[in-house]
N, C-alpha and C positions, 0 to 999 in steps of 0.2 A: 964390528957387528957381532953380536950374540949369536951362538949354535943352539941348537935343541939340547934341552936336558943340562943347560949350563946354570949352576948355582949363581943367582944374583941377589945384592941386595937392593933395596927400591924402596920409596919413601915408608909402604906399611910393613917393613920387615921383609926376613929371606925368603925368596923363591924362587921355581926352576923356571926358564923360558922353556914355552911349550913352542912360540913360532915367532923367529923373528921377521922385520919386516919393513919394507922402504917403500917410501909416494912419491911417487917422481912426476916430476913436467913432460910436458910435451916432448923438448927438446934431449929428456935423459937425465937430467938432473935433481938430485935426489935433493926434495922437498923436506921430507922429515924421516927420520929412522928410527925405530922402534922393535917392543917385541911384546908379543903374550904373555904376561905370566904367571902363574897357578905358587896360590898363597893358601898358606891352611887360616880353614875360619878360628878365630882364637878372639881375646877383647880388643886385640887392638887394632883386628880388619873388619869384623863387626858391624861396625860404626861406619864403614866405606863401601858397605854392598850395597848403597842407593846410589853411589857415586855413578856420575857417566860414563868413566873409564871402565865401570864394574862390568863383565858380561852375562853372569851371573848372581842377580839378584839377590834368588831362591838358597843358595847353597848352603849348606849345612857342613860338613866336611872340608871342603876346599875351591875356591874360589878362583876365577878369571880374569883379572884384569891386563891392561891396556895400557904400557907408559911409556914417553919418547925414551930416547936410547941419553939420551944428556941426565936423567935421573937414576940411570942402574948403573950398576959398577960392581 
């Protein structure tokens, strides 16, 4: 699992996890794990701020997304 402020890299280029994070079932069993991560706007995340993982659209400077934990590393 990702900490805060831990340098990853993730399919649009390097960025820090702002919050990592796990969906569990019912029973406690962790459905998917994942983490926040904050990407500077550049050309090649751009292009991914309409995405649904985006959280912010709008950003100009640095950007929010959203990816399971099996894409960062």
């Amino acid at each position: 699992m990702q900490t805060v402020n831990q340098k990853v890299s993730t399919p649009l280029g390097e960025g820090v996890v702002q919050a990592p994070f796990a969906i569990q079932s019912d029973q406690g069993e962790n459905i998917v794990r994942g983490a926040l991560v904050r990407l500077p706007i550049n050309e090649s995340t751009r292009a991914h701020l309409n995405k649904t993982n985006c959280l912010t659209p709008h950003a100009t400077l640095s950007g929010l997304w959203v990816f399971q934990e099996k894409d960062l590393s």
